[in-house]
ChimeraX commands (.cxc) that place a marker at each C-alpha (Angstrom):
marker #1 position -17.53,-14.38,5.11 radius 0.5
marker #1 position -18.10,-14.09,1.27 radius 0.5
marker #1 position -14.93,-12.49,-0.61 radius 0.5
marker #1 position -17.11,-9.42,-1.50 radius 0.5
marker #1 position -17.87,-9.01,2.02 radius 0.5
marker #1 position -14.26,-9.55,3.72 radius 0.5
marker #1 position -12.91,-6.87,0.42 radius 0.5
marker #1 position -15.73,-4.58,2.26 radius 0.5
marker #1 position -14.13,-4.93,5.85 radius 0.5
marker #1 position -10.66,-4.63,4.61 radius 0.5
marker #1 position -11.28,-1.47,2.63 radius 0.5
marker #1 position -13.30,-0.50,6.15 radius 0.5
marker #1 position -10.74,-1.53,8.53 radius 0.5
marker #1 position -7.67,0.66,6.00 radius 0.5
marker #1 position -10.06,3.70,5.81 radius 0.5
marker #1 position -10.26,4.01,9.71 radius 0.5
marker #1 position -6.67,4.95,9.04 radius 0.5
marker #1 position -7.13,7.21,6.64 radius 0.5
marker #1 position -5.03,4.65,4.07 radius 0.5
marker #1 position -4.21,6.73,1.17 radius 0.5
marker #1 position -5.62,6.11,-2.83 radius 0.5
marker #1 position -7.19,3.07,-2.18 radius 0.5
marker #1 position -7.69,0.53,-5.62 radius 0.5
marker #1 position -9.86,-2.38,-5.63 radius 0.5
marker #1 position -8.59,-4.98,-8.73 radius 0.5
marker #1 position -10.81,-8.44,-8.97 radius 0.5
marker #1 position -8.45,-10.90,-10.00 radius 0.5
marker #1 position -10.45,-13.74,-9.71 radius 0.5
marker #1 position -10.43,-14.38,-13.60 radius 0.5
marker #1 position -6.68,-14.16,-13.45 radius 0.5
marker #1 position -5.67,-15.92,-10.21 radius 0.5
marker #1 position -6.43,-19.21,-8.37 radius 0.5
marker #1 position -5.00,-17.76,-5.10 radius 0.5
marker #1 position -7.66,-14.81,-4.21 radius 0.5
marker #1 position -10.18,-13.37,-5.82 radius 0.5
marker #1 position -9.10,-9.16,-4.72 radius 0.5
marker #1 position -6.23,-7.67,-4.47 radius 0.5
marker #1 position -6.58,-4.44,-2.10 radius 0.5
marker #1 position -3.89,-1.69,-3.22 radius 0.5
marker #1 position -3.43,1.57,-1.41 radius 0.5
marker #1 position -0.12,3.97,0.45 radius 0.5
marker #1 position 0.54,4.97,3.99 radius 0.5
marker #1 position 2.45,8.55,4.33 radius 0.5
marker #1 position 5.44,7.11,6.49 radius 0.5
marker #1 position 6.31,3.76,7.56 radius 0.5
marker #1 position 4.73,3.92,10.83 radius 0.5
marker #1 position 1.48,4.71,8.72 radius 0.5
marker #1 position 2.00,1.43,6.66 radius 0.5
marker #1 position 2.72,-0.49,9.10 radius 0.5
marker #1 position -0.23,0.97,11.30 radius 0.5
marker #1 position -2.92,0.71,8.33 radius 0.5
marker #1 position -1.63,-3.16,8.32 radius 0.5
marker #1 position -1.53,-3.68,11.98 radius 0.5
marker #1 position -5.21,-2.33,12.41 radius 0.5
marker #1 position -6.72,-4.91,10.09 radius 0.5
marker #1 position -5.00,-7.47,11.76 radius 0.5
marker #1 position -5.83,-6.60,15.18 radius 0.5
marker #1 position -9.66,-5.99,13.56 radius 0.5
marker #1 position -9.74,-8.92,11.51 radius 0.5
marker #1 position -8.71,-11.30,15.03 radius 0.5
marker #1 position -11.44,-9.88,16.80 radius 0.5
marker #1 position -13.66,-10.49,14.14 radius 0.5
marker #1 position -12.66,-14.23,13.90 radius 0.5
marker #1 position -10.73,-13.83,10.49 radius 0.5
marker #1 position -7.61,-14.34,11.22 radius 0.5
marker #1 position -5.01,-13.33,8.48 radius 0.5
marker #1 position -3.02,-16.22,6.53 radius 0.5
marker #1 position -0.46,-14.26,6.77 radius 0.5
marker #1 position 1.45,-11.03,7.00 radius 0.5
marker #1 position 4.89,-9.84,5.43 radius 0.5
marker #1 position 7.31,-6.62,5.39 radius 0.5
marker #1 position 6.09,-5.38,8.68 radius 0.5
marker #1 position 9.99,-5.16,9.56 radius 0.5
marker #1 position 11.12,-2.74,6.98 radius 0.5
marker #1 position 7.01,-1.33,6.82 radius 0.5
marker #1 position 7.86,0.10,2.80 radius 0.5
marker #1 position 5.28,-2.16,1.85 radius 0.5
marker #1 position 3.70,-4.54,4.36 radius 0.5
marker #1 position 1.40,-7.38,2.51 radius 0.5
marker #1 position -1.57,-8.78,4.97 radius 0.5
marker #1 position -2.91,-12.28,3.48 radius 0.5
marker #1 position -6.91,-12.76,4.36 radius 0.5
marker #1 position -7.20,-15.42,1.95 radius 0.5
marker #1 position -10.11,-14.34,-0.70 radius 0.5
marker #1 position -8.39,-10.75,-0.15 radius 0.5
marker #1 position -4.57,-9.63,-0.34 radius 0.5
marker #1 position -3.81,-6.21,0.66 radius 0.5
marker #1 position -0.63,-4.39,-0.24 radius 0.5
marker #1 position -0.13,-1.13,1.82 radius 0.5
marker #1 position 2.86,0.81,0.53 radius 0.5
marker #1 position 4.79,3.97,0.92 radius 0.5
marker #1 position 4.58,5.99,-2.39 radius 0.5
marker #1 position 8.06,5.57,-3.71 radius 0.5
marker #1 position 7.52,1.77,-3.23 radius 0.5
marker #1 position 4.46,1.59,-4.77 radius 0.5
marker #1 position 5.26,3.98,-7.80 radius 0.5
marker #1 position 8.20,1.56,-8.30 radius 0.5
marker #1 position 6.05,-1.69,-8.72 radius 0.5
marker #1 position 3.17,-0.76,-10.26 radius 0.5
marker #1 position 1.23,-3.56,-9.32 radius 0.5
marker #1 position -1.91,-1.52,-11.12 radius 0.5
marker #1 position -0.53,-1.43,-14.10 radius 0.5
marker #1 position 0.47,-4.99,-13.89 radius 0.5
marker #1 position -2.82,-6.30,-12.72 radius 0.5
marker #1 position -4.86,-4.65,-15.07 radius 0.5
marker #1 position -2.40,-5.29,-18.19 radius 0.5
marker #1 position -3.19,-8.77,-17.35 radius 0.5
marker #1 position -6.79,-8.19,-17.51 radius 0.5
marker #1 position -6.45,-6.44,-20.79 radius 0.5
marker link #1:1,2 radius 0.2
marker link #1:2,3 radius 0.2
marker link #1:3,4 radius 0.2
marker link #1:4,5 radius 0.2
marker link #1:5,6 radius 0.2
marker link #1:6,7 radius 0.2
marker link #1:7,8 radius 0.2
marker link #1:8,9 radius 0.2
marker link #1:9,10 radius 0.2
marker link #1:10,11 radius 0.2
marker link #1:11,12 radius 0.2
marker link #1:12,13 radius 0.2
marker link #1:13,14 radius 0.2
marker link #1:14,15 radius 0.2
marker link #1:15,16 radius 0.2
marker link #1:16,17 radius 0.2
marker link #1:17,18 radius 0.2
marker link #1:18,19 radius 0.2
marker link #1:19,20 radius 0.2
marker link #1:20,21 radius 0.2
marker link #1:21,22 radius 0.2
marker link #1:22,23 radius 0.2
marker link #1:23,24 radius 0.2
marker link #1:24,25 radius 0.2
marker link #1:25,26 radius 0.2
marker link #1:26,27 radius 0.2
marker link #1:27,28 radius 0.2
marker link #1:28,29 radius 0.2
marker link #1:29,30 radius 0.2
marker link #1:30,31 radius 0.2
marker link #1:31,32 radius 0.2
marker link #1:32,33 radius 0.2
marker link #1:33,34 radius 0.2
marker link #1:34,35 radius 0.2
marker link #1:35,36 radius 0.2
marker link #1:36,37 radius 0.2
marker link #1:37,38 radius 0.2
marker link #1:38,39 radius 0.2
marker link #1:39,40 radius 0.2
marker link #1:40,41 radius 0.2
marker link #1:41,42 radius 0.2
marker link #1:42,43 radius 0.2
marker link #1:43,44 radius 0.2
marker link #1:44,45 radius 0.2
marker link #1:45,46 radius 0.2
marker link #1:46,47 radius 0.2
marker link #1:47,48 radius 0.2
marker link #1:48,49 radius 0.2
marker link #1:49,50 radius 0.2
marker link #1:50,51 radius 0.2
marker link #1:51,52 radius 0.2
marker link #1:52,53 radius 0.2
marker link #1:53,54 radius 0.2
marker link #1:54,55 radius 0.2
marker link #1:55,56 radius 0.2
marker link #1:56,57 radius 0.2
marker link #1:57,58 radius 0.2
marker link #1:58,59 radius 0.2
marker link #1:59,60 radius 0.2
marker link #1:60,61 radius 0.2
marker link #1:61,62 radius 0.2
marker link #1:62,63 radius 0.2
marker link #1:63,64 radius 0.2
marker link #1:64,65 radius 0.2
marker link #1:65,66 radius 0.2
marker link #1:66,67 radius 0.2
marker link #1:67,68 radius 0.2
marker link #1:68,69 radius 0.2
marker link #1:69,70 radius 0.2
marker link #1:70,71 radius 0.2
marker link #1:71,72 radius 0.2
marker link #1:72,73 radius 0.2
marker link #1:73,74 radius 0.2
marker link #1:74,75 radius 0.2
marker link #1:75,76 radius 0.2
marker link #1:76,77 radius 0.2
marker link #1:77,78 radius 0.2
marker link #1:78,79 radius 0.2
marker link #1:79,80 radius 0.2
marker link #1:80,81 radius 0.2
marker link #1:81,82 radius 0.2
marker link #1:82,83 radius 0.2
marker link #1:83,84 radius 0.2
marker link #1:84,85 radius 0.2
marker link #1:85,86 radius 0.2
marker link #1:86,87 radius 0.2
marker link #1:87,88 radius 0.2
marker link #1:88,89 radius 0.2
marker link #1:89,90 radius 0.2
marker link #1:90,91 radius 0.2
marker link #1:91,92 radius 0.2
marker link #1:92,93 radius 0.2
marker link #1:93,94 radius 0.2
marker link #1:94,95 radius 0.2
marker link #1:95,96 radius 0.2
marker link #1:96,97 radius 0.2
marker link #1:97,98 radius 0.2
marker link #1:98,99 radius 0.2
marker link #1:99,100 radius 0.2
marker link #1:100,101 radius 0.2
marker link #1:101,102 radius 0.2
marker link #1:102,103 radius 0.2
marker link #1:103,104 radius 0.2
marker link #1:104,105 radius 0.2
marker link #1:105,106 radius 0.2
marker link #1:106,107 radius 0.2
marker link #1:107,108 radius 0.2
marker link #1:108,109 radius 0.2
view
């Protein structure tokens, strides 16, 4: 699957669960490890972590297995690896206190 296609299913696969303000940042002028990095916030931490679990579970059964997944312990922000695509899912407090956004697109700038 082409990295504009597996960003598609990801942003898919997070909208069947109603993922909250989804952002889309290419960083493939700015990174060697993936090309987008998928941002977007659960309500809860059962949210986050189900908005994380769903793309794995979808993402097997497609045959794209992720790389790897962190933080589904404490679910405040749970990473999910696809390679090409890297998507953060975060409660709001979590993500308000990173920025990763503004940091991404500061870079860009």
């Amino acid at each position: 699957m082409q990295s504009a296609e597996l960003k598609q299913f990801v942003v898919d696969k997070i909208d069947d669960l109603k993922a909250r303000d989804v952002v889309v940042i290419d960083v493939s002028k700015q990174s060697n490890i993936t090309d987008y990095m998928v941002i977007c916030s659960g309500t809860s931490k059962t949210h986050v972590k189900a908005i994380a679990e769903n793309l794995v579970v979808e993402a097997k059964a497609a045959g794209i297995p992720p790389l790897g997944v962190e933080g589904r312990d404490s679910s405040e922000w749970v990473l999910v690896d696809m390679g090409d695509v890297i998507l953060h899912v975060m409660q709001d407090q979590t993500r308000d206190f990173y920025q990763l956004e503004k940091l991404w697109s500061e870079k860009q700038a």
